[in-house]
Structures are given as structure tokens and as C-alpha cells.
N, C-alpha and C positions, 0 to 999 in steps of 0.2 A: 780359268774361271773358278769359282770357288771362292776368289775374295769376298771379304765383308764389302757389300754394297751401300753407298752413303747418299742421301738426296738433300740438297737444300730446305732452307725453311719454310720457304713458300709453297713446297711441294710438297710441308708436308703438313701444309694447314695452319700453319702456328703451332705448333709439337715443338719448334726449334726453341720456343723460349722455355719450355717444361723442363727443368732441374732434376738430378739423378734421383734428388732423394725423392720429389714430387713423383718422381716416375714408381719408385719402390714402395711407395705408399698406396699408389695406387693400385700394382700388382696385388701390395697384402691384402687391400679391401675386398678384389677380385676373390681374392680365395678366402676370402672371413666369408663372405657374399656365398658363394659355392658350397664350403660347407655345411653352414648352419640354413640355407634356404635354398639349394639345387639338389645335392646329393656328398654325402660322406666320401664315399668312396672314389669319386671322381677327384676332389679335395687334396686326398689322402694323395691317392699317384699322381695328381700334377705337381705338388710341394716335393716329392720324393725326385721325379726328375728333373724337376727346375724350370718347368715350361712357362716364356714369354708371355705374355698376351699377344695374341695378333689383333693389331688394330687397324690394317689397312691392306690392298693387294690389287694388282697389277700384273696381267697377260699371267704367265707362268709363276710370279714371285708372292709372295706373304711377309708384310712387313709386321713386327717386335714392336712394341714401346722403345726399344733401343734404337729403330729405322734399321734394325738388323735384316737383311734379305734373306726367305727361305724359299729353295726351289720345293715348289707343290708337286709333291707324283702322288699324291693321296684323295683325300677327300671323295674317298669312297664312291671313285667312277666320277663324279657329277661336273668336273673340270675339262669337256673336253676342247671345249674354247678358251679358254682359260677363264681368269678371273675377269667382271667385270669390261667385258666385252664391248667396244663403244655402241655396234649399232644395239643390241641388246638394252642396253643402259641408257641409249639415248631414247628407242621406243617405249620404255618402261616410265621415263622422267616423262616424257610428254602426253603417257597417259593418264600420269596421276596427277598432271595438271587440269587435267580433260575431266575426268570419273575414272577414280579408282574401283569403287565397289558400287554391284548393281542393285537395283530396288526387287528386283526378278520380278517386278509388275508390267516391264516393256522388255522389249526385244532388246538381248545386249548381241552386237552385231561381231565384237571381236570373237566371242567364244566362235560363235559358227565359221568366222572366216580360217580360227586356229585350226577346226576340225576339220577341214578343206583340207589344210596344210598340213598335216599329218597323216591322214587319209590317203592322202597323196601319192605318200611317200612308203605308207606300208604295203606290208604284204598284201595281193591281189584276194578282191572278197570282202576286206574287212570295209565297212563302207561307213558305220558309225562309229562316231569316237565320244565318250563321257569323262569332262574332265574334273578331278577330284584335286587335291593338297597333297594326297603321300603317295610312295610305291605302294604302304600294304594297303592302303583304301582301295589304289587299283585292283589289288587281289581280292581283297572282301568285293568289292562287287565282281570280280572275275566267278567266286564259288557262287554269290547271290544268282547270277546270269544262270550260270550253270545247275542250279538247284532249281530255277523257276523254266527251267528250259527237261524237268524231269528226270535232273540227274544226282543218285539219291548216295553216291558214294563219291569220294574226291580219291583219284591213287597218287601219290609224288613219288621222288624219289629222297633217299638218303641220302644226307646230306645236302639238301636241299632249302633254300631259304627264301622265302617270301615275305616276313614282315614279322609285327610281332602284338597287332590286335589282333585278338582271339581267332576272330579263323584265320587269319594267314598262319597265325603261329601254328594252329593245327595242322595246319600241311609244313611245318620247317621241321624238316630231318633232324631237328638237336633238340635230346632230353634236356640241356642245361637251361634252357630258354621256357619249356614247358614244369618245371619241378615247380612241384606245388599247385598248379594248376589245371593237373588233368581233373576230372574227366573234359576233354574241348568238344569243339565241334564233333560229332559222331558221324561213322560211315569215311572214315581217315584211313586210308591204309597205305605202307609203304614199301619200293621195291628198289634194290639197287641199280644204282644210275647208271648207265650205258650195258645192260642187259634188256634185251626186247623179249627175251626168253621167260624171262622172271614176269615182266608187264603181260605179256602173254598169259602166261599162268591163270595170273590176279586178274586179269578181265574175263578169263572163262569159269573162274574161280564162282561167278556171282551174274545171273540175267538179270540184276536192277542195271539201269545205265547208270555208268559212268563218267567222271570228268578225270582226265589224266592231266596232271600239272605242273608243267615239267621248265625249268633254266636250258637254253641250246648249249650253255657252260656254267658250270656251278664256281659264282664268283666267293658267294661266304664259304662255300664246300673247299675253298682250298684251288681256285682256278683247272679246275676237274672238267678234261676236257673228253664229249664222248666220241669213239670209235666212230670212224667212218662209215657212214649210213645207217648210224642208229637212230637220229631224227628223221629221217625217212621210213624208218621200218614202225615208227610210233604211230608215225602217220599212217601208215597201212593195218596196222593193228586198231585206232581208231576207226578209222572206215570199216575195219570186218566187224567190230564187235558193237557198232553204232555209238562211242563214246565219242564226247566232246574233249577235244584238244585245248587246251589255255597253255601259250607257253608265255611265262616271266622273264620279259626282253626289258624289266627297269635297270639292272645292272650293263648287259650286253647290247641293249641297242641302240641307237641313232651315232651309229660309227663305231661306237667301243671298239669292237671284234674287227674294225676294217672295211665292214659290211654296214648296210643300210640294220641289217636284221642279223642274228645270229642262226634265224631260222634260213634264211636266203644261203646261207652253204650249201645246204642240201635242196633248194626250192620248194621246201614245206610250207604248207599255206594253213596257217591255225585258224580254231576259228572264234578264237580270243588271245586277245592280247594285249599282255599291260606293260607301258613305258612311263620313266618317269626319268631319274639323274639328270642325263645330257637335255632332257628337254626343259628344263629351267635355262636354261645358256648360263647357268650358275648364278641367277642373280632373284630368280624367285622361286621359290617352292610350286612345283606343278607335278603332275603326274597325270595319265588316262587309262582309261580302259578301250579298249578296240575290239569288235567283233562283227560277226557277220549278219546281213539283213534278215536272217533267219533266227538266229539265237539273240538277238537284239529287239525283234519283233515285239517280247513282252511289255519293255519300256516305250518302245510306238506304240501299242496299245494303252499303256496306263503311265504316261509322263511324271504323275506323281510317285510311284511304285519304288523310284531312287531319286533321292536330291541331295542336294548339300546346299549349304547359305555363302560357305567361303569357295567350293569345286568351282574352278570353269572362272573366276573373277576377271574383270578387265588385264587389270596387271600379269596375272597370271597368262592370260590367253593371248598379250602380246607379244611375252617374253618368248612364249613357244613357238608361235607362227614365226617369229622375228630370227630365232632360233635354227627353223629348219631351212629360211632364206640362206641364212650363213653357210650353213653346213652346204648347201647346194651350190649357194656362188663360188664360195671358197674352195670346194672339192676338200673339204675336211676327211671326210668318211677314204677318201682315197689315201689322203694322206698319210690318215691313222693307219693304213693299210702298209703300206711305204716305209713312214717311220718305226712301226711295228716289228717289219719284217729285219730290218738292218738293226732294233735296237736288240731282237731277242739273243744271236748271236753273241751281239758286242757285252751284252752282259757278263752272259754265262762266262764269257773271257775274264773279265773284270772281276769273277768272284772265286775263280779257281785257287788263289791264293788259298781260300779256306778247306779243300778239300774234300776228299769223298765223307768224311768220320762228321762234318760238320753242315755239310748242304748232298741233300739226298740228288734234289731235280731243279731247272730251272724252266720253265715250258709257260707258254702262253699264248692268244692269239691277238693278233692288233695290238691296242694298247693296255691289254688286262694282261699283267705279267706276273708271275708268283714263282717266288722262293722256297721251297719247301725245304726246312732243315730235319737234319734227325731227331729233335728232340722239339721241345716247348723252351726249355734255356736258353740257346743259341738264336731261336728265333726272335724272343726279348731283348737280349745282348745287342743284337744286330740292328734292331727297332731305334733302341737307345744311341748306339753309335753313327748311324747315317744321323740322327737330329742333332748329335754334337758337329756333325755335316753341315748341318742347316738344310739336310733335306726333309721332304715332311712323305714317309710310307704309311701305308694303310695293314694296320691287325687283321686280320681273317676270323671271322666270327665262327665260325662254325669248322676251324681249321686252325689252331693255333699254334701249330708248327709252318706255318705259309705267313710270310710278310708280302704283302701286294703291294705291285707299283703301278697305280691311272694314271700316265704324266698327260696333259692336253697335248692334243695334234699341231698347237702351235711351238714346238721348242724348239727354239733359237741354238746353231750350232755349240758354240760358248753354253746352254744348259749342257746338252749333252756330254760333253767334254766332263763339267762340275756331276753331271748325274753318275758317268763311269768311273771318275774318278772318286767318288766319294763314295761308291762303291769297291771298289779293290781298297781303300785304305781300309774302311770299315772290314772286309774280309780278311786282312789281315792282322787288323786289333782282333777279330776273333780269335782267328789262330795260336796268336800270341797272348792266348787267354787273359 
């Protein structure tokens, strides 16, 4: 595996008649386009590495203006069915035949059936779900819930990432993301991650209540996984000090980890919580907030209190229900489980080539897997050479010594083969400086 993958003309739309040079013209437009009306700096390092356009993709692959095949282990968690999913794709086509977007002057009947279906499937308690467009909306209304429910401090942890409008950014563990913009939200404070001794501390620290808000695995942190029975002792520190629990399940849940919940390892029942990635089935932007009929209460009482015009849309709310059918018929979540376990070994195999002086750690759970090298160098280096692979890894925001790999629960033996093997070569173009 690992060859260049080629598809006829028909498959590929009519791209078969488009000429090298029409193709190269068109990249340059891409990035004239990019720089002078997206962002510079975006511009600047795609020209510097040479990056394709992806124009098209398929189960695990991402197809090049060239019809070049690249295996997907990236896209930032949100592939866990892969690309383009049929039943996913086929529900989404046939509602925007139906009504895409609602008047919100009548009952739009998919949002409620989505929230069923979520509901469903989360953690015991949480009974309402509000669906919004991003992960960090889910957190701005996670802190909004939480503030209108009395709670006048947010605690997180370091290294920690939840989004990056103003209050979620206020709770992300990283100065780089906040410079320039403090002062944030006020009543923010932060403690290190898998310490309950430290949370401990900071909630007796202070009788205003609190919300604690916390990742069950810090995925921008660098795949930071905490101590066994530290999300349980949160949990039990929430209940002595009367603070509300929000755990951020957008990265880690609806399979990532293996699990339904990253909270469900330890059987911790928050009493918020925000999903979003895997619940697009990768093919629309969704996200939710989830919580309990008690911390929820406020928006039962004043409906207007949160809304959104685009939150909760038909499309959106098909994609998701439609989503978690998948994930259920198919026993994905198990899968991930499965595939997980057998890929985390075979890796760390695969990269020994490079050595203790060059890869600190290789550790992860399900299909959130992370690299940790000794440096920020080598972790670039390495980024760079799986893409001369044709593999596509994910940077680590808030960890950039960690390259991460989401591959979707669907990889076909032949990826895997191309995923370890394009791992040990790249380990050892490292080596060999």
C-alpha cells in the first residue's frame, strides 16, 4: 500500500479533461486568493511546503488536483467515519431537498428527534441537548449555563483547550492564544491537569461556587492522559464543594477514546457537557451542549435566554442523528476500541527507528494517538515527511512537540500497512537527519 492511487475520468467528475498547466494555475490562484484575502501567514507555509489542494475524498483517502491519494489520520478528530459517509450524505442530500434552513416560527422536528439521539447515548442525567455550529459555542454556552446556574468562577486545567471565542479562550491553558487579549472573562483560574490535590486546594481556595472544566484527555495538551481515578476524584470533589462539572467531550467523544464518553472510563456523570467533531459524520459542522434538567432549568424557563439563527439547522441536526445511527449499527465506538488497541503498539514499533534522542513517548487511547518528540524540530521534520507519505497528521495546538494521529475507525487493512509503513520510513529519514 502506499502507491500512488489513480481513478478514472468519470470518477472524477470531469477533472480528467483539466491539463497540468490548468491545474497549476489553478493552485497559484488558490494561494494568490489565500494570501491577499484569508490570511498571510497561512499563504506563506503552504507555498513553503508545497501543499496540493484537496479537492475531493472518500472513506479514509483525500484526493490532490493531481487525483493524488492521501491517507487521512488528521483533521483534527472529526473523521471518525471517514469522509463523506453514504448514509450521512445521503440524509443530509435529501434534506436540503426537503428544507435546509428553518423560519424558527414552526416546530423544526429534526433538531428534537437529533436531541433524542444524542441524549440517548450520553452520559445518564443529561436529558437536554442545545445544538449550536462550533465546539467553542458549545463551551461559551457551557460557562453561560454555568454562570446563570450561580457559578461565579470557571477552574480548568493547564493545558487545556476549549476553543478560542473569548470565553472558551479564557479557560484554554495557553498564553499564545490569549496575548494581547487579556484581560478575558474574569473569575478564570487554573490548576494542573491530573492533580485533584491542586483542584482541591482551588475550590476551598474560594466559597463563590464554582464550575470546573475540565477534557477526560487533553487532546491540543499534547494527548495528556490523566491518572487513573482522577476523573472520579473531580467528580467527588465537585459534589463536596457544590461546584458544577462541564467536561469538554468535542475532541474525545462519540468513540474517539474507544468509549461512547471519555467520562464513561471512570463512570463519571457531568453535569455538562459539550460534543461536537465526530458528530458532524464529517460532512456538516454541528456541535451541542448537554446537561442536566436541573442546570438546564434556566433556558426551560426563559427559551429566549440562548439561541442561535444557524445552531440546531435541519442539515445540521440530520447529519447528527444520522451520525450516531452509524456509530450504533456499525459498533464503530467498539471498533475504535479494537483498532486502537492493536494500532498503539504497532506504531511505537514502526517509529523506534528514531530513537530515544528524537521521540520522547508514544501513548494514547482509541484513536487519539500522539507523538511526543524531544524537541519542536523533529516534530516539524516529521509532520513534513509522513505528507511526502501522502499521509495527512494533525499539529498539536497547545503541544508542539506532539504530532497526532485521528485515523477513522474505518481502515482498511492495506491503510494500515501504508499508515506503519509511512511511519517507520519517515522515522528513519528523521534519524538520518
Amino acid at each position: 500500500m502506499g502507491e500512488r492511487q489513480r481513478i478514472s475520468p468519470s470518477q472524477r467528475g470531469g477533472s480528467g479533461t483539466v491539463s497540468p498547466a490548468e491545474k497549476g494555475r489553478a493552485r497559484a490562484v488558490a494561494l494568490d486568493h489565500l494570501r491577499d484575502h484569508v490570511n498571510r501567514g497561512h499563504s506563506r507555509i503552504a507555498s513553503l511546503l508545497g501543499l496540493p489542494l484537496e479537492v475531493r475524498s472518500s472513506g479514509a483517502l483525500v484526493y490532490d488536483e493531481e487525483d493524488t491519494a492521501y491517507l487521512d489520520c488528521g483533521g483534527y478528530g472529526v473523521f471518525l467515519l471517514g469522509h463523506r459517509h453514504p448514509d450521512v450524505v445521503d440524509a443530509v442530500t435529501a434534506q436540503l431537498g426537503r428544507h435546509p434552513l428553518p423560519t424558527r416560527a414552526l416546530i423544526e422536528p429534526n433538531v428534537a428527534s437529533a436531541a433524542q439521539a444524542l441524549t440517548s447515548v450520553a452520559p445518564a442525567g443529561l436529558q437536554y441537548a442545545f445544538f449550536v455550529n462550533s465546539g467553542t459555542e458549545s463551551v461559551e454556552l457551557a460557562i453561560k449555563l454555568a454562570r446563570a446556574n450561580g457559578c461565579r468562577r470557571v477552574i480548568a486545567a493547564e493545558g487545556g483547550f476549549h476553543g478560542k471565542t473569548l470565553g472558551a479562550l479564557s479557560a484554554t491553558g495557553n498564553n499564545r492564544y490569549r496575548a494581547g487579549l487579556e484581560p478575558l472573562l474574569p473569575g478564570v483560574e487554573f490548576v494542573p491537569f491530573g492533580d485533584a490535590e491542586a483542584l482541591k486546594a482551588a475550590l476551598a481556595s474560594d466559597a463563590t461556587r464554582a464550575c470546573v472544566l475540565l477534557e477526560p484527555v487533553q487532546a491540543e495538551g499534547g494527548v495528556r492522559l490523566p491518572p487513573t481515578g482522577y476523573l472520579r476524584q473531580v467528580r467527588e470533589l465537585c459534589d463536596e464543594f457544590h461546584a458544577l462539572l462541564a467536561m469538554d467531550e468535542i475532541q474525545s467523544g462519540l468513540g474517539r477514546l474507544g468509549s461512547w464518553w471519555g467520562c464513561d472510563e471512570e463512570d463519571v456523570r457531568p453535569d455538562v457537557l459539550t460534543t461536537g467533531k465526530v458528530l458532524s459524520g464529517g460532512v456538516v459542522p454541528v456541535a451541542a451542549t448537554l446537561a442536566t434538567p436541573e442546570v438546564y432549568e434556566v433556558l426551560n424557563q426563559d427559551p429566549l435566554l440562548h439561541s442561535s439563527t444557524y445552531g440546531g439547522n435541519p442539515l445540521a441536526a440530520v447529519a447528527a442523528a444520522t451520525t450516531i445511527d452509524v456509530l450504533r449499527r456499525d459498533r464503530l465506538v467498539e471498533q475504535a476500541r479494537t483498532l486502537g488497541g492493536r494500532l498503539l503498539p504497532q506504531i511505537t514499533d514502526a517509529l523506534a527507528a528514531a530513537g530515544p534522542t528524537l521521540i520522547r513517548e508514544v501513548r494514547g487511547r482509541g484513536l487519539l494517538i500522539g507523538i511526543e518528540f524531544t524537541s519542536e524540530a523533529p516534530a516539524g521534520l516529521f509532520l513534513t515527511h509522513m505528507l511526502r507519505e501522502r499521509v495527512l497528521t494533525s499539529y498539536t495546538l497547545n503541544a508542539s512537540r506532539v504530532i497526532r494521529l485521528t485515523p477513522p475507525a474505518i481502515l482498511e487493512p492495506d491503510h494500515v500497512c501504508w499508515l506503519l509503513q509511512s511511519l517507520e520510513r519517515s522515522a528513519v529519514a528523521l534519524a538520518g537527519g
